[in-house]
C-alpha positions as CSV (number, residue, x, y, z in Angstrom):
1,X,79.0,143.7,107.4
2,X,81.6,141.6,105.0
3,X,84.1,139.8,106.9
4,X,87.5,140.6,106.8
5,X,89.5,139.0,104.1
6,X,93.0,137.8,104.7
7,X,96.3,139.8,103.2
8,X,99.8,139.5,102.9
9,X,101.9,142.3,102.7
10,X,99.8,144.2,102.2
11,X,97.9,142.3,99.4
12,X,94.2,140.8,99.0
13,X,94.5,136.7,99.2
14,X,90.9,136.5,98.5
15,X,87.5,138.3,97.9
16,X,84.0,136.4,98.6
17,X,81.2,137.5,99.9
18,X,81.1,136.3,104.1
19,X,80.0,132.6,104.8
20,X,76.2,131.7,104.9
21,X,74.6,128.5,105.9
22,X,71.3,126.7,106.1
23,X,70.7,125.5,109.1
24,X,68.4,122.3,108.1
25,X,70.6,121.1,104.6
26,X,68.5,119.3,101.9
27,X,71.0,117.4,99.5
28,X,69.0,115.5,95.8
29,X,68.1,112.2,95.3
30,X,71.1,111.5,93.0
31,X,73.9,113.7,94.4
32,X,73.5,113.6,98.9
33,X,74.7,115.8,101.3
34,X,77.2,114.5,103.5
35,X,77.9,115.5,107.7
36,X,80.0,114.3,109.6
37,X,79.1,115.6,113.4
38,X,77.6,114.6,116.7
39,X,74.3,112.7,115.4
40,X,71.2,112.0,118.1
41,X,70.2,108.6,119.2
42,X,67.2,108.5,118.4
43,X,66.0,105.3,120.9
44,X,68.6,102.8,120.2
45,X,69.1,99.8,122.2
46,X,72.7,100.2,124.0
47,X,73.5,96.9,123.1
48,X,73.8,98.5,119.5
49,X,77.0,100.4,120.8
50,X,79.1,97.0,122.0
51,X,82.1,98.4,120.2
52,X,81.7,102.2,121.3
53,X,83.8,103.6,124.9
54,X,81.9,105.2,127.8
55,X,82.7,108.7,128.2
56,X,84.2,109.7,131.5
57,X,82.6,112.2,133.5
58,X,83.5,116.0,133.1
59,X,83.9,118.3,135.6
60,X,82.8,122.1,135.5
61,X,85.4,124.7,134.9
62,X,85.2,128.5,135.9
63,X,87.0,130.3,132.9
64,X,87.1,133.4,135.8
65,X,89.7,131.5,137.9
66,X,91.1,129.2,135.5
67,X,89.9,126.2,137.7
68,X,87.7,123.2,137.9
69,X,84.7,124.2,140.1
70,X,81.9,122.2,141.9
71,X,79.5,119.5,139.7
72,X,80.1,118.1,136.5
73,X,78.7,118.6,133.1
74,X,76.0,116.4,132.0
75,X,77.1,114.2,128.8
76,X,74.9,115.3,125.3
77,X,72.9,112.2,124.3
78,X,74.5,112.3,120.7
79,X,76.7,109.8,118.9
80,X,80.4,110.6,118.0
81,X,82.2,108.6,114.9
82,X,79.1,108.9,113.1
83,X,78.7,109.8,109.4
84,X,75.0,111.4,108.5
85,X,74.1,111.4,104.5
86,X,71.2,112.9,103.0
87,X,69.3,112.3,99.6
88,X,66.9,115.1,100.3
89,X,63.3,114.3,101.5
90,X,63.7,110.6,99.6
91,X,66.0,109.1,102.8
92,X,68.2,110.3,105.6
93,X,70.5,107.7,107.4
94,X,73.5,107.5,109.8
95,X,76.3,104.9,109.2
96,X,78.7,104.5,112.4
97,X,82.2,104.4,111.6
98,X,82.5,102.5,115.1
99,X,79.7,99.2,114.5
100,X,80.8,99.7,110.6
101,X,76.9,99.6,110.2
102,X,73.6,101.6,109.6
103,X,72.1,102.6,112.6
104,X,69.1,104.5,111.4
105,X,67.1,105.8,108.6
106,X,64.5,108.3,108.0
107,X,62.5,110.3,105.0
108,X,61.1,113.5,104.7
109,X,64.2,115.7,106.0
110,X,67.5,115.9,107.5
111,X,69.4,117.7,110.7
112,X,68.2,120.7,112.3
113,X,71.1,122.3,113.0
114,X,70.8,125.9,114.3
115,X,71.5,125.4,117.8
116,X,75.1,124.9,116.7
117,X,75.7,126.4,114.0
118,X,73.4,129.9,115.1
119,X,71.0,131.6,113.3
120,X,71.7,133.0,109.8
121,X,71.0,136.8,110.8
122,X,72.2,136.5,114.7
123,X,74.8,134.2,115.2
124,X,75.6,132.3,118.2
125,X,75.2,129.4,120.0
126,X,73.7,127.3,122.5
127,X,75.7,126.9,125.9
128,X,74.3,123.1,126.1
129,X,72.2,120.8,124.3
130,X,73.2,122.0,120.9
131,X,73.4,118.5,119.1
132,X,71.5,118.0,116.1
133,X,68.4,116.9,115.8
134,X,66.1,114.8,113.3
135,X,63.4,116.2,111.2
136,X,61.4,113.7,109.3
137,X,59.6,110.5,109.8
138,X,62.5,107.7,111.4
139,X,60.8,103.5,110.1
140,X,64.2,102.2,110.7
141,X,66.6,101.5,113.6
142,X,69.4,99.0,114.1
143,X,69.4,96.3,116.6
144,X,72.2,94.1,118.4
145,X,74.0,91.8,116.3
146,X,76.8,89.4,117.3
147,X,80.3,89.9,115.5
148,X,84.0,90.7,115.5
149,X,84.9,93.7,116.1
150,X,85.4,95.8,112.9
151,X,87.8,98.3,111.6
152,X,86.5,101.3,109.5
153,X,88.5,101.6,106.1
154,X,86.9,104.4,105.0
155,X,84.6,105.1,101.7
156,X,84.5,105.9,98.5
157,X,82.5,108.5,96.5
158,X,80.9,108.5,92.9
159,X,81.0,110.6,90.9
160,X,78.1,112.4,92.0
161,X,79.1,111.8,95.8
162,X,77.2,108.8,97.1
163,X,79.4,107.3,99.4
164,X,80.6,103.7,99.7
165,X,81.7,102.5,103.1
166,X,84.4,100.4,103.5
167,X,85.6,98.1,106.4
168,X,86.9,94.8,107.7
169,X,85.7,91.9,109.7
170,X,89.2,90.1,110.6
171,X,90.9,89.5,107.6
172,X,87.8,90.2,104.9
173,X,87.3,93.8,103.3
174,X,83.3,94.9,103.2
175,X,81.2,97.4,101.4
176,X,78.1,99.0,101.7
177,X,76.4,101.8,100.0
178,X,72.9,102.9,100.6
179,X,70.4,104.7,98.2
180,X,67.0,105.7,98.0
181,X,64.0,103.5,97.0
182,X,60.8,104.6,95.3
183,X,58.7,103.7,97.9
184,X,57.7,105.2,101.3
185,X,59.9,104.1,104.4
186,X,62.2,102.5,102.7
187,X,65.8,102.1,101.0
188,X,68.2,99.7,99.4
189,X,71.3,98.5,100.7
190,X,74.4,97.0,99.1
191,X,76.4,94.7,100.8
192,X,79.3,94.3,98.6
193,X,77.3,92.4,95.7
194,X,74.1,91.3,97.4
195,X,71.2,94.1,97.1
196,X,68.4,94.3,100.1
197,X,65.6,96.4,99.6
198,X,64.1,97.3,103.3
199,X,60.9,98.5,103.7
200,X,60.0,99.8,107.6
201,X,57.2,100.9,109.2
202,X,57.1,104.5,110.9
203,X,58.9,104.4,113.9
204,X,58.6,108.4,115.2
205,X,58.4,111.8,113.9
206,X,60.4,114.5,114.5
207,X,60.6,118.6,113.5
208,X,64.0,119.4,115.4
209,X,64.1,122.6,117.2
210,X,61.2,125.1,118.4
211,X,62.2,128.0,116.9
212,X,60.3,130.2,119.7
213,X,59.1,132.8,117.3
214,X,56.6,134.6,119.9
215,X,54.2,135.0,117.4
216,X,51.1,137.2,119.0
217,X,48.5,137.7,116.1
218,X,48.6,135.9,112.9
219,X,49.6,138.2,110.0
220,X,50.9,137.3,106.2
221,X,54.2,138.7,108.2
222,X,54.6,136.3,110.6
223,X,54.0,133.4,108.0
224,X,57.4,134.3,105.9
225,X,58.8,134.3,109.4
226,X,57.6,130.9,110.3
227,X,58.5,129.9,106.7
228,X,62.0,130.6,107.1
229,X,62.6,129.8,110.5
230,X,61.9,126.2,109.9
231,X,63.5,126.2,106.2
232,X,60.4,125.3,104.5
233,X,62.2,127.3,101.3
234,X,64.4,123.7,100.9
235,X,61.4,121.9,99.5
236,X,58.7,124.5,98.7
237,X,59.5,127.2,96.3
238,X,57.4,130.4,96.0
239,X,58.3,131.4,92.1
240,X,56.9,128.4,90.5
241,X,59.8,126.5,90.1
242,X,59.8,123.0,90.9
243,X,61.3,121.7,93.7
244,X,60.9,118.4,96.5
245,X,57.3,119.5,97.2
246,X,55.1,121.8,95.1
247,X,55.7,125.2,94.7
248,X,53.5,127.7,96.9
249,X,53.0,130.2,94.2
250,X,49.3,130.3,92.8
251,X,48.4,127.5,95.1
252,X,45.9,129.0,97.7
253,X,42.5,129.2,95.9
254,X,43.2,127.0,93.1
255,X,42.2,123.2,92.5
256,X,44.5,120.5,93.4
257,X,44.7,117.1,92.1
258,X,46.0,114.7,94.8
259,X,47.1,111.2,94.7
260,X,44.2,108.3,94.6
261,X,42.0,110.8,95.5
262,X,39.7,113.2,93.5
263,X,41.1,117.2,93.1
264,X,40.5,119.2,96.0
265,X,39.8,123.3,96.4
266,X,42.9,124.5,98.2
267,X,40.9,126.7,100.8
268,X,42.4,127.5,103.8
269,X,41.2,124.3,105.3
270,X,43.1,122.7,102.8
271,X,46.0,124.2,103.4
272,X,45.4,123.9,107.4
273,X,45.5,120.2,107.2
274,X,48.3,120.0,104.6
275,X,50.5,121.5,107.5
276,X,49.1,119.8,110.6
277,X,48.9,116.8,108.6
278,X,51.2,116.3,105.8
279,X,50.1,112.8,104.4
280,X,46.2,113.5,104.6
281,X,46.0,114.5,101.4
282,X,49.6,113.8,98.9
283,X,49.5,115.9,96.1
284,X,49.9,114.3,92.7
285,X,53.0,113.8,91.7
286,X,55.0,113.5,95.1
287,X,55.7,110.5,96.9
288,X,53.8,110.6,100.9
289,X,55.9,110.7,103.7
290,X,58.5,113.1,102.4
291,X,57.1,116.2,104.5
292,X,58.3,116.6,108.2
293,X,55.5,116.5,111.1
294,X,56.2,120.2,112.3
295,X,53.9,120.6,115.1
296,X,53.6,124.0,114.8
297,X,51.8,126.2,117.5
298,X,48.1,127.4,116.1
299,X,49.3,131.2,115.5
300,X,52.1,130.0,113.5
301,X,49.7,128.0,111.0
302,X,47.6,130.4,110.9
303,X,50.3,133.1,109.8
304,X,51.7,130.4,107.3
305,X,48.0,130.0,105.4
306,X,48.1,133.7,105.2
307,X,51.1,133.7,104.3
308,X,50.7,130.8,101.3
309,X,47.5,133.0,100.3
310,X,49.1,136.3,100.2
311,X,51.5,134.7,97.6
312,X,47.8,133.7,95.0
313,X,47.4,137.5,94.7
């Protein structure tokens, strides 16, 4: 159904075709996606937040009777005044507009947001814990430092959108921008003219949201489901064109080479342990770490390598 489209006196404003939306965003290397929205602490220490107020408690409200009712509603463990940029599977990271720091970075994805936003084909929401959530391998967090409080300026943007924060410390203006490094579980920052290079260690992994698919017997089917649920589209394409990750099309059954390792026969135990375990064998070409740990449930991998084999013929 196409949505309504605004008028006056009688006349067409606009035509378009209605909104869509990906639910887990993937921006390039070069030119990031930027969100700002509720982001998830991912294990912070508190002492990180010495700048941030405590929420005060909430409570419940009957919409029937227009009246606060019994209990109170339980706080989301998400971060507000936060600002979430993504470089596609290269690095994730959240820079709080509060601290006027980097909190935390990870590689391999970005935000699952469904819960809030609703499914592409059903809509809706959830009633409660709808924040976002990781997907990708986290190898940095911030810890407590000691400082003035800061005031958040604002930032800047390049020309092709990476952002550069801005802030003060008393009376002396900061920037920081943060991009992609080459290597695995890491980034570099710049602090107005000084460059660091950080390289972390993997911290946690995270796939966001079980979609719940109910899937009862695997089928070729039931793989494009599971494909799409968890918007394995954004790196993998399935007509050969390049993309973060190698393209599915004409992979099952052929030989792949991978990285320091000799080519492999991409059977369907190949393809099983690409899924369950993403860094076990990196194809060549493509940096490890940049595919999210979905622990998928066994029917759902085994509808996926149908799936990926169904697309050989």
């Amino acid at each position: 159904m196409r949505a309504l489209l605004p008028t006056l006196f009688g006349i067409t404003l606009a035509s378009a075709d209605p909104l869509t939306f990906d639910t887990t965003p993937l921006g390039e290397k070069d030119r990031p996606i930027i969100l700002r929205t509720y982001v998830p602490d991912p294990g912070l220490d508190p002492a990180v937040f010495r700048n941030h107020g405590k929420a005060s408690k909430s409570p419940k409200y009957s919409p029937n009777s227009g009246r606060d009712t019994k209990g109170e509603y339980s706080m989301l463990k998400v971060i507000p005044a936060a600002i979430a940029v993504n470089h596609g599977p290269a690095l994730s990271y959240v820079w709080d507009t509060t601290e006027c720091r980097l909190l935390y970075a990870w590689q391999g994805g970005f935000l699952d947001l469904y819960p809030y936003w609703g499914e592409k084909n059903r809509g809706g929401r959830r009633s409660f814990d709808y924040g976002a959530r990781l997907v990708g391998n986290l190898f940095y967090l911030a810890k407590p430092i000691k400082r003035e409080r800061p005031t958040f300026i604002g930032y800047d943007l390049s020309d092709k959108g990476v952002p550069t924060f801005r802030y003060k410390l008393g009376d002396k203006e900061y920037t920081e921008k943060i991009i992609p490094s080459d290597k695995q579980y890491s980034f570099i920052s710049y602090l107005d003219e000084d460059k660091l290079e950080y390289k972390g260690d993997l911290i946690s992994k995270h796939q966001g949201f079980d979609r719940n698919l109910k899937i009862k017997s695997a089928t070729a089917k039931a793989g494009e489901q599971v494909f799409g649920a968890y918007g394995c589209i954004a790196c993998h394409s399935t007509d050969g064109s390049k993309g973060h990750g190698p393209s599915l099309k004409g992979l099952a059954g052929s030989t792949r080479d991978i990285e320091g390792g000799e080519p492999v026969l991409a059977d369907a135990a190949y393809l099983t342990e690409s899924i369950k375990v993403p860094n076990a064998k990196t194809a060549k070409g493509f940096p490890p770490g940049y595919m999210p740990p979905y622990q998928l449930k066994d029917k759902e991998i085994e509808s996926l390598v149908l799936y990926i084999q169904s697309l050989a013929k």
